[in-house]
C-alpha positions as CSV (number, residue, x, y, z in Angstrom):
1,X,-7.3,-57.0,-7.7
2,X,-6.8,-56.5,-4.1
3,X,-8.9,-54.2,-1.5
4,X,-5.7,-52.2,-0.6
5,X,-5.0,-51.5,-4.8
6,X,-8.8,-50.7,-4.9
7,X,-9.1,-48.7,-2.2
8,X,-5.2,-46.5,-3.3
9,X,-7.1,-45.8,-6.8
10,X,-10.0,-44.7,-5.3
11,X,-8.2,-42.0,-3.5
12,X,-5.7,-41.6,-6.0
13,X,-7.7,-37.7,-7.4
14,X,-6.1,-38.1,-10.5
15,X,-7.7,-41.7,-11.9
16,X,-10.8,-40.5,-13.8
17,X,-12.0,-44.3,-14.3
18,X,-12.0,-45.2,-16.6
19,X,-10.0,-43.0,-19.3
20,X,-7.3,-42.1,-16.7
21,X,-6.0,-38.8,-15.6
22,X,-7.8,-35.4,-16.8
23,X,-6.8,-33.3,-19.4
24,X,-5.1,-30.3,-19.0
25,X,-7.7,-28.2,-21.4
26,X,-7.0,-24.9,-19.5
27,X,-4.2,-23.7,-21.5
28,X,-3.8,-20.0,-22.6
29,X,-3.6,-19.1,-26.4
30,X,-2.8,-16.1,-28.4
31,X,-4.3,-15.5,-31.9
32,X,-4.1,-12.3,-34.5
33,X,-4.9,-11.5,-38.1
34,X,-5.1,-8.5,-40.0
35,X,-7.4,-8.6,-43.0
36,X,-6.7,-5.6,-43.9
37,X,-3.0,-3.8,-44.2
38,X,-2.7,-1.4,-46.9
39,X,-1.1,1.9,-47.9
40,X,-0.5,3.8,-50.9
41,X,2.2,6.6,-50.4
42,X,4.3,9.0,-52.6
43,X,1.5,10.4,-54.6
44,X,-0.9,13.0,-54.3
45,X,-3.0,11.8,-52.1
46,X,-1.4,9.3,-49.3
47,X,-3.8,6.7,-47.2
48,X,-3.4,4.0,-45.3
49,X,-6.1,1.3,-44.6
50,X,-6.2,-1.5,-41.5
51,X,-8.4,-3.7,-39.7
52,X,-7.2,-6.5,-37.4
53,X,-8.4,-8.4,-34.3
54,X,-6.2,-10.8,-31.8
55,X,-7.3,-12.4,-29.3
56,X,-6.0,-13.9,-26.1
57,X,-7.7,-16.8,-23.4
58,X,-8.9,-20.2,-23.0
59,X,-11.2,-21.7,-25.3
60,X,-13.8,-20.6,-22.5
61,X,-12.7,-17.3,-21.6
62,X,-11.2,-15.0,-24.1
63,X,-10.5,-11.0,-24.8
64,X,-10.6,-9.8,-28.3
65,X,-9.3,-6.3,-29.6
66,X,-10.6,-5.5,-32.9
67,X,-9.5,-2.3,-35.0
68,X,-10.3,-1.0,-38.0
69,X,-10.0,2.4,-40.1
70,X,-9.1,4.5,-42.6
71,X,-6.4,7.6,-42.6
72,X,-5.6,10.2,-45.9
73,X,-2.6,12.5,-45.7
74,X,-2.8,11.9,-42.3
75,X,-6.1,12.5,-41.0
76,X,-7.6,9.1,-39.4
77,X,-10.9,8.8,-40.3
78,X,-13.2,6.2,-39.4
79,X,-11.4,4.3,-36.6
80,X,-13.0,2.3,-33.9
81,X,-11.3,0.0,-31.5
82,X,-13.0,-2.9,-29.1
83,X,-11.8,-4.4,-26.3
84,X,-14.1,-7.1,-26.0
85,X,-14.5,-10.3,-23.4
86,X,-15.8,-13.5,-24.9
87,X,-17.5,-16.6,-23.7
88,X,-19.1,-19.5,-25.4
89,X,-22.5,-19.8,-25.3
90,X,-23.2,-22.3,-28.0
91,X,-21.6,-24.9,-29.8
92,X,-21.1,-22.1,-32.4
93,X,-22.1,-18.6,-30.8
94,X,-19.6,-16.9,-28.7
95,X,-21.5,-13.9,-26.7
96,X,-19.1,-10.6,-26.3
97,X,-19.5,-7.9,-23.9
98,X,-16.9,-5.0,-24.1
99,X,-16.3,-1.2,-24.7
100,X,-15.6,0.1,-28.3
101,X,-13.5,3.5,-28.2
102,X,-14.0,6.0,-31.7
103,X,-10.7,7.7,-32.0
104,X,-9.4,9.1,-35.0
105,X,-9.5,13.1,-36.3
106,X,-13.0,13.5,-35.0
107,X,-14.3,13.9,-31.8
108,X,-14.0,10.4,-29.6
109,X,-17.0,8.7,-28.6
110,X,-17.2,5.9,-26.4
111,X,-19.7,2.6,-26.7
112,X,-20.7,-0.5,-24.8
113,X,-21.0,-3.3,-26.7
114,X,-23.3,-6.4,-27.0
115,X,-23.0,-9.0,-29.5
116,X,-23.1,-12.5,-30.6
117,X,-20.1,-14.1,-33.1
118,X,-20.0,-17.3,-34.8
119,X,-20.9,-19.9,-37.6
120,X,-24.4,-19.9,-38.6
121,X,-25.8,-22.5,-40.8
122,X,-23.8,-23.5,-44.3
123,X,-20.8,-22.0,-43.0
124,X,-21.4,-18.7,-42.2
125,X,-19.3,-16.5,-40.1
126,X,-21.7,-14.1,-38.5
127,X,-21.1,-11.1,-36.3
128,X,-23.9,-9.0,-34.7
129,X,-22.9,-6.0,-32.1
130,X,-25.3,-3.5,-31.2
131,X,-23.8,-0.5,-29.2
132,X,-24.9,2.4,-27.0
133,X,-22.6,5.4,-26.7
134,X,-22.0,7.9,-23.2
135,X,-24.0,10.5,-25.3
136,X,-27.0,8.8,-25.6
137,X,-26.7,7.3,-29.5
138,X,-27.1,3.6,-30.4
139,X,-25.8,1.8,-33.2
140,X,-26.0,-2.0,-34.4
141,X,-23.5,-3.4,-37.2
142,X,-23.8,-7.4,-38.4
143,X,-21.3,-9.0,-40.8
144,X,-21.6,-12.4,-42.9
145,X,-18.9,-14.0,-44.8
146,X,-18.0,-17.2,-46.7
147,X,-15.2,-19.2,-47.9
148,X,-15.5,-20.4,-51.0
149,X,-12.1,-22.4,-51.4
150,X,-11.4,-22.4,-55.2
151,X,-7.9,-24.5,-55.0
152,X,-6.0,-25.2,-52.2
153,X,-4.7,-21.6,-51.9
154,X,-7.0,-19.4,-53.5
155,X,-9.8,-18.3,-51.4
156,X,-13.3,-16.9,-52.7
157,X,-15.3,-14.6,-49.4
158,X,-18.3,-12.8,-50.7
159,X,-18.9,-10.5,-47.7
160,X,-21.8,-8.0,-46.1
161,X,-21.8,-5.2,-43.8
162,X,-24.6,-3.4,-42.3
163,X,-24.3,-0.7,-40.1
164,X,-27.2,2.1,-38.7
165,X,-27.4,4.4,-36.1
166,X,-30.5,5.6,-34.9
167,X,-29.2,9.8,-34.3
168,X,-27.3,12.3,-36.3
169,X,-23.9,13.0,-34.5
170,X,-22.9,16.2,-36.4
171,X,-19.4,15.8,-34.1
172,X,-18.5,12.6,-35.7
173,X,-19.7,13.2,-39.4
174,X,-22.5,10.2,-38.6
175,X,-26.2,11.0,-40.1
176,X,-28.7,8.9,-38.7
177,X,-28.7,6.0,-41.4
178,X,-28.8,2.5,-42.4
179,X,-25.9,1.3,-44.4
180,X,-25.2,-2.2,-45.9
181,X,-21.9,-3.0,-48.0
182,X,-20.7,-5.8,-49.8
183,X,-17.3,-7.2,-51.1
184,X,-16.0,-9.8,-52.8
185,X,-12.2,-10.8,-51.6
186,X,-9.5,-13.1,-53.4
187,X,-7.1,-13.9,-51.2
């Protein structure tokens, strides 16, 4: 090889020796899924359940908005909204920082958010956010799940929910309580 060819390579900013030119891994991407999407209407008592999250970013920087709740004949109940920005701090573990926004038929409340989101060990998908509202209540709720594939199709996901908050908020409906729930989803 010559000096001159040396040298022109050498200069050349896009020759990462020696696998070539870099990778463009800086792309933006768009996900969504709703795990929830239900209604049952035209009977006595109508109600509509959801809970979703999307998120949009790089596979280093990312914002997620996650909803859930619940409404009957009308009255939302139970609805909280995050907008949350994520950033890897793990193989695994994703750390999020955000705001979470109550609003449904009860008064609003407003939270910051801290929490961790992942796989654990064996497959786990965990999620652990502790919050802190503008009227000085805290919360913290974790989720686990599994998939348990029973054909190529047919999906088993045990799943648990704990939830506590550490004072009564009589303008909500919230009693100062520790809660766990557990489901078990085909899908």
């Amino acid at each position: 090889m010559s000096a001159a060819r040396a040298r022109a390579e050498k200069d050349d900013s896009n020759a990462a020796a020696p696998f070539g030119p870099p990778i463009n891994d800086e792309r933006i991407f768009a996900h969504a899924l709703l795990n929830e999407f239900e209604g049952r209407f035209g009977g006595p008592a109508d109600s509509f359940r959801w809970n979703g999250e999307a998120w949009v970013g790089t596979d280093t920087n990312r914002v997620w908005l996650k909803s859930e709740g619940f409404s009957k004949n009308g009255i939302v109940s139970d609805g909280d909204h995050e907008l949350l920005y994520d950033r890897p701090i793990s193989t695994f573990f994703d750390v999020q920082v955000g705001l979470r926004y109550d609003r449904d038929s009860f008064a609003s409340r407003r939270w910051a958010a801290v929490g961790v989101e992942g796989f654990a060990p064996y497959l786990l998908q965990f999620s652990g956010t502790s919050y802190a509202s503008d009227a000085g209540h805290f919360a913290a709720k974790a989720e686990v799940s599994y998939e348990e594939l029973i054909t190529q199709r047919l999906i088993l996901e045990p799943l648990a929910e704990f939830n506590a908050y550490t004072r009564s908020d009589a303008a909500r409906g919230v009693a100062t309580s520790v809660s766990l729930t557990s489901a078990l989803m085909v899908r």
